[in-house]
KESEGU-712980 format. One record per residue (C-alpha): residue number from 1; residue in three letters; x, y, z. Coordinates in pm, 1 decimal, m for minus. Layout:
KESEGU-712980
NUM:Ala:X:Y:Z
...
//
This chain:
KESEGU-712980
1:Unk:9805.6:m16267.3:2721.3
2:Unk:9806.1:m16538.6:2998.5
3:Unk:9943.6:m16420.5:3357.4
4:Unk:10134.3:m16635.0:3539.0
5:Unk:10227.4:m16455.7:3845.8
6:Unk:10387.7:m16645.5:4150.8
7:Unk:10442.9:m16339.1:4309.5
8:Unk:10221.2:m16042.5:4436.8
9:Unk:10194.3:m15723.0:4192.9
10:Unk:10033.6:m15404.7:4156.0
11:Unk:9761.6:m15278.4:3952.0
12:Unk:9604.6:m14996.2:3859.8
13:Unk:9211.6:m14931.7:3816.9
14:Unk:9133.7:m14745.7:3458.1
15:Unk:8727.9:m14788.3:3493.4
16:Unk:8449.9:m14668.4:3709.9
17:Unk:8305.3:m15032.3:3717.9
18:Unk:8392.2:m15047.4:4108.7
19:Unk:8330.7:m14704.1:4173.8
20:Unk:8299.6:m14608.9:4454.0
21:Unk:8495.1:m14900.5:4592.0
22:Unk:8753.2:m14854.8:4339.8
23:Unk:8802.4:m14529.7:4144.2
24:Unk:9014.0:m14498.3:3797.3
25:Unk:9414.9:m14435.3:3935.8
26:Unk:9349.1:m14664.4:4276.2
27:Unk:9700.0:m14923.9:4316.5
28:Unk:9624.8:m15201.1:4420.5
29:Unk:9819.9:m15525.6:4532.9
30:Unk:9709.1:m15849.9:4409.2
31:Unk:9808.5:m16211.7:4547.7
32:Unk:9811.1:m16449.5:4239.1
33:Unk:9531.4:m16644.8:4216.2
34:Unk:9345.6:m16934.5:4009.5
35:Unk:9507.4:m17251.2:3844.1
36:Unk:9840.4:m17068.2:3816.3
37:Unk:9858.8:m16901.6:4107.8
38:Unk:10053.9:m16958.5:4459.2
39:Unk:9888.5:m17304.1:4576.4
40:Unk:9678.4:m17174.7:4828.3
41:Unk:9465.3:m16918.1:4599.6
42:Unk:9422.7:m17178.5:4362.9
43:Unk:9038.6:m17304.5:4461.2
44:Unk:8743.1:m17043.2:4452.1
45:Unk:8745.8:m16715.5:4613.3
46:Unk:8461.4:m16642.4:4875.1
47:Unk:8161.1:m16438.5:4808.8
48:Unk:8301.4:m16074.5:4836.4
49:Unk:8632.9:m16098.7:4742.4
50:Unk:8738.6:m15823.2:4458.4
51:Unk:8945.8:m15979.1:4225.8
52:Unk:9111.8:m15968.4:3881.0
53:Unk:9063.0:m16161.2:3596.6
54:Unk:9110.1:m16179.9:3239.4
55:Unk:8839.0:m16194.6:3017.9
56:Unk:8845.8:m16097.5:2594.4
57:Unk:9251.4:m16034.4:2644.9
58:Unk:9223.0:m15772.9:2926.9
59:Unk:9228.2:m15758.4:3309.1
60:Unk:8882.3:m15659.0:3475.4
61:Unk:8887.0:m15635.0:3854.4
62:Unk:8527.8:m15730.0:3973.5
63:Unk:8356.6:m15856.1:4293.5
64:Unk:8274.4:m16287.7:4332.7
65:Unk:7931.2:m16233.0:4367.2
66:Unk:7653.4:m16525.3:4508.8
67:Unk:7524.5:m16691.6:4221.5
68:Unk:7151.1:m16585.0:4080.1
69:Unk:7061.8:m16926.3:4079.8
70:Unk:7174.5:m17230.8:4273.8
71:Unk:7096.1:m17431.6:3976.0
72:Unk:7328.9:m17243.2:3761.3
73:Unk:7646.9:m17297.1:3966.5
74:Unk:7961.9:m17510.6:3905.8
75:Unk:8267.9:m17572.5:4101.2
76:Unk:8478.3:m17422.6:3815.9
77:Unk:8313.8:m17071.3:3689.5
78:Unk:8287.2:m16775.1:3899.8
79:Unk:7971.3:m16511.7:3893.7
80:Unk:8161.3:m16165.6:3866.7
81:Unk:7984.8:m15817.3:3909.0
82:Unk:8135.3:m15476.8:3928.3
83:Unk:7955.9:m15290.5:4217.6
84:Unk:7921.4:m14986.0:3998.4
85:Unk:7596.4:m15209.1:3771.5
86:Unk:7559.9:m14888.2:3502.3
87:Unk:7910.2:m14883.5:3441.2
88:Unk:7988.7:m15248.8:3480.3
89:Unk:8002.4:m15488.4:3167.1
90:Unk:7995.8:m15832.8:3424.2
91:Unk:7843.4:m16143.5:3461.7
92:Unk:7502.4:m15996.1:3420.7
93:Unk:7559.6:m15953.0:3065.8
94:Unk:7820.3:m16271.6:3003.3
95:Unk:7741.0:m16494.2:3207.2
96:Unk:7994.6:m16670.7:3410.2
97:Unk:8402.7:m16679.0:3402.7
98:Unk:8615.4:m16980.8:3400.7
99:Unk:8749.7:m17024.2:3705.5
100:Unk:9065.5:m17035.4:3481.8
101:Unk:9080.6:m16679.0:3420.9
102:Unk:9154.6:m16562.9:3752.5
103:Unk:9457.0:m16373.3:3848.6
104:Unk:9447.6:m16252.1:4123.7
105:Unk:9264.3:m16160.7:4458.9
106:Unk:9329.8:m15789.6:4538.0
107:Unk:9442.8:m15777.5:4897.4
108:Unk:9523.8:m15384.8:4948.0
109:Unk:9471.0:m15029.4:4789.3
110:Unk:9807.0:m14851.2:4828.4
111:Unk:9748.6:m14522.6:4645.2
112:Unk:9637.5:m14263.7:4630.6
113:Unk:9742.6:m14131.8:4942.4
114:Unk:9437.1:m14011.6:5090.8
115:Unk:9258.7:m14357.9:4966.4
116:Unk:9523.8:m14619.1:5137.0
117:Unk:9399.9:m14916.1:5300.6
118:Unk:9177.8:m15235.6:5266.4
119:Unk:8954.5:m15271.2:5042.3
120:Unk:8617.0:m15437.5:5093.7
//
């Protein structure tokens, strides 16, 4: 599966791998993001940013995270980690993501109710 958004759409979390940021039934909107996405969400997102991307034919959502090692870095692979590490299967155990399977840069939880707003 290969997402090609140009437009922003809603997920919805299934894991505890952002817990507590994210819990399993949080909606989120996502702006499209990576080499398909809407031109100006095409480059790298910054250090922080929760986003979605697809990795072994599913969507994880997971937090850019600094790289462990300067040396390591490249201008086309992102270091993803969920913020929940005993529940998270990342970067830690992969290694980096092409910068290729990004979808999308989640900009806003919208349910549940009580759990509406930004998410950082």
């Amino acid at each position: 599966m290969v997402m090609t958004a140009r437009r922003i759409w809603r997920a919805v979390v299934a894991e505890r791998s952002m817990a507590p940021t994210l819990e399993p039934g949080d909606t989120l909107l996502v702006a499209p993001a990576g080499p398909h996405g809407l031109p100006w969400l095409r480059g790298t997102p910054r250090v922080g940013s929760i986003v979605i991307a697809e990795r072994e034919g599913r969507l994880d959502v997971k937090r850019v995270a600094a790289w462990p090692d300067d040396t390591l870095r490249t201008p086309d692979a992102l270091w993803l980690l969920g913020d929940n590490a005993a529940a998270s299967n990342d970067s830690r155990q992969s290694g980096p993501v092409p910068l290729s399977a990004l979808r999308g840069i989640v900009l806003f939880r919208t349910g549940p109710s009580g759990r509406r707003g930004r998410v950082r």
